[in-house]
C-alpha positions in Angstrom: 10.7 -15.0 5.5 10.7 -15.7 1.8 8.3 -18.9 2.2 6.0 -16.7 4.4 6.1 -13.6 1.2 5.5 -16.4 -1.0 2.4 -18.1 0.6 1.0 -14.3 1.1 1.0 -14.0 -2.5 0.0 -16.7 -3.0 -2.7 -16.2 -1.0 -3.8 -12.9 -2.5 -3.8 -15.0 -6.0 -0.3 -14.1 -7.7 2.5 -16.5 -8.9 5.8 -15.6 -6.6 7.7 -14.1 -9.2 11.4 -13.1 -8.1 10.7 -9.5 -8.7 7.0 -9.6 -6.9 8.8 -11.5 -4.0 11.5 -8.6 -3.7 9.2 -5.7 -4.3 6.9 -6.4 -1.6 9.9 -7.1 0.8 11.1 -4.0 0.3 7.6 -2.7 0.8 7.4 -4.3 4.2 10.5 -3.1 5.6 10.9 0.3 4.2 7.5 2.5 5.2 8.4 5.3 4.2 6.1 5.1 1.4 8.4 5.7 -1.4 7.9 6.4 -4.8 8.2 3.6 -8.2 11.4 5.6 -8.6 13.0 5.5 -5.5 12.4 1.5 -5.2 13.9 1.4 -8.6 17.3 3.3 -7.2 17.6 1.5 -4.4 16.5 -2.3 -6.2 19.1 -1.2 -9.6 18.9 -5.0 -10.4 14.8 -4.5 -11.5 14.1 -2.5 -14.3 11.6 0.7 -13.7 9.3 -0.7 -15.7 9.0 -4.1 -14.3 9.0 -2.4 -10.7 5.4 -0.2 -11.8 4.0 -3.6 -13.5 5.0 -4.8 -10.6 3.4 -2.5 -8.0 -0.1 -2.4 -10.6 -0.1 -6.5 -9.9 0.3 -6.3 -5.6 -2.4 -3.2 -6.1 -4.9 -5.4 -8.0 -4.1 -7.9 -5.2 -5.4 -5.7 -2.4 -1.4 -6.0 -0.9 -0.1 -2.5 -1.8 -2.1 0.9 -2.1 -1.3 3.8 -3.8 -1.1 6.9 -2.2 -1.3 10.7 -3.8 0.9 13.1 -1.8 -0.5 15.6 -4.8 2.2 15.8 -6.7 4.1 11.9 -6.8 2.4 8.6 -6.4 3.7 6.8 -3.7 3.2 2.9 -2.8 2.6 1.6 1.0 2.2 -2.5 1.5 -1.5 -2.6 3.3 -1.0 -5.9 5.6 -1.9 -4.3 8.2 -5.3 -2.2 8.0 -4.3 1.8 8.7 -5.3 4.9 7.7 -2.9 7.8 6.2 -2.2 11.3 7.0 -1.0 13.2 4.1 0.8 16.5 5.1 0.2 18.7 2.7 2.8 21.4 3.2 5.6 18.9 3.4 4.2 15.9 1.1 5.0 13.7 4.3 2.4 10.8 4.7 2.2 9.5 7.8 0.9 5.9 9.2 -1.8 6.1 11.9 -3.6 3.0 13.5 -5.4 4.6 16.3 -9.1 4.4 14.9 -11.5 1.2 15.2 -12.9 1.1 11.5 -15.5 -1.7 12.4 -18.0 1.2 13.6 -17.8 2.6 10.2 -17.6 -0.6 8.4 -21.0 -1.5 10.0 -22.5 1.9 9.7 -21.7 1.6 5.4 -23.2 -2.1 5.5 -26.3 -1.0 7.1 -27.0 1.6 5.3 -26.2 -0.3 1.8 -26.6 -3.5 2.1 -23.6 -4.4 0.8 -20.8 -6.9 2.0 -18.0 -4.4 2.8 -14.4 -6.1 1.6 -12.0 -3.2 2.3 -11.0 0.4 2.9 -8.8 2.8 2.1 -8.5 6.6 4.4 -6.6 9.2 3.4 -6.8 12.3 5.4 -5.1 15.7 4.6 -3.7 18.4 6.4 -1.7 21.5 6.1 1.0 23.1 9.2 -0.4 25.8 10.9 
C-alpha cells in the first residue's frame, strides 16, 4: 500500500514525504470528510500546521478537495471522480457517484473550446 501512495504522488508531482504519505492514507480510508483539526487529533504525531501545509500541497496536486460545509472546511481525497451533497441543516456532506459527468464535460468543451482537465460539484440541500 505504501509503494502504491508513493508512486500516486509521485505521479501527481510531489516528493513522498512521511507526513504526505500518512495524510493522504488517512484521507483514503476515513471518508468522512473531516476537518484539518480532526486529522490532527486523530494523527497527534503531525503537527497542525504541517497537517494544513500538507493538505494545501495534495490540493495543488489535484488529489484532495476542499469542501465548505458553510461554516468548517473539510478535506475529501478525489481519486475517484464524485460529486458532493452538502446537507445544509446538518453540515453532513455526503459522497454520490451516480451521474455520468462526460455529457457535461463535452457540453463545456463544445461550447468553449477549451480542453476540460477536471471538475469539482457541490450541491446543497436543506431537510424538509
Amino acid at each position: 500500500m505504501e509503494q502504491d501512495l508513493k508512486a500516486l504522488l509521485q505521479e501527481h508531482g510531489l516528493k513522498a514525504t512521511s507526513q504526505r504519505l500518512i495524510v493522504l492514507d488517512y484521507l483514503i480510508s476515513h471518508q468522512t470528510h473531516p476537518t484539518a483539526e480532526q486529522i490532527h487529533e486523530d494523527l497527534d504525531n503531525i503537527s497542525l500546521a504541517t497537517v494544513y501545509n500538507t493538505l494545501e500541497k495534495l490540493i495543488e496536486s489535484e488529489l484532495v478537495i476542499a469542501i465548505n460545509d458553510g461554516s468548517k472546511r473539510r478535506y475529501d481525497y478525489y481519486g475517484d471522480p464524485h460529486y458532493h451533497v452538502v446537507n445544509k441543516t446538518t453540515g453532513e456532506i455526503i459522497n454520490v457517484d451516480n451521474f455520468d459527468f462526460r455529457p457535461l464535460i463535452e457540453a463545456a468543451q463544445q461550447a468553449t473550446g477549451l480542453t476540460i482537465t477536471g471538475y469539482k460539484v457541490e450541491i446543497y440541500g436543506i431537510e424538509d
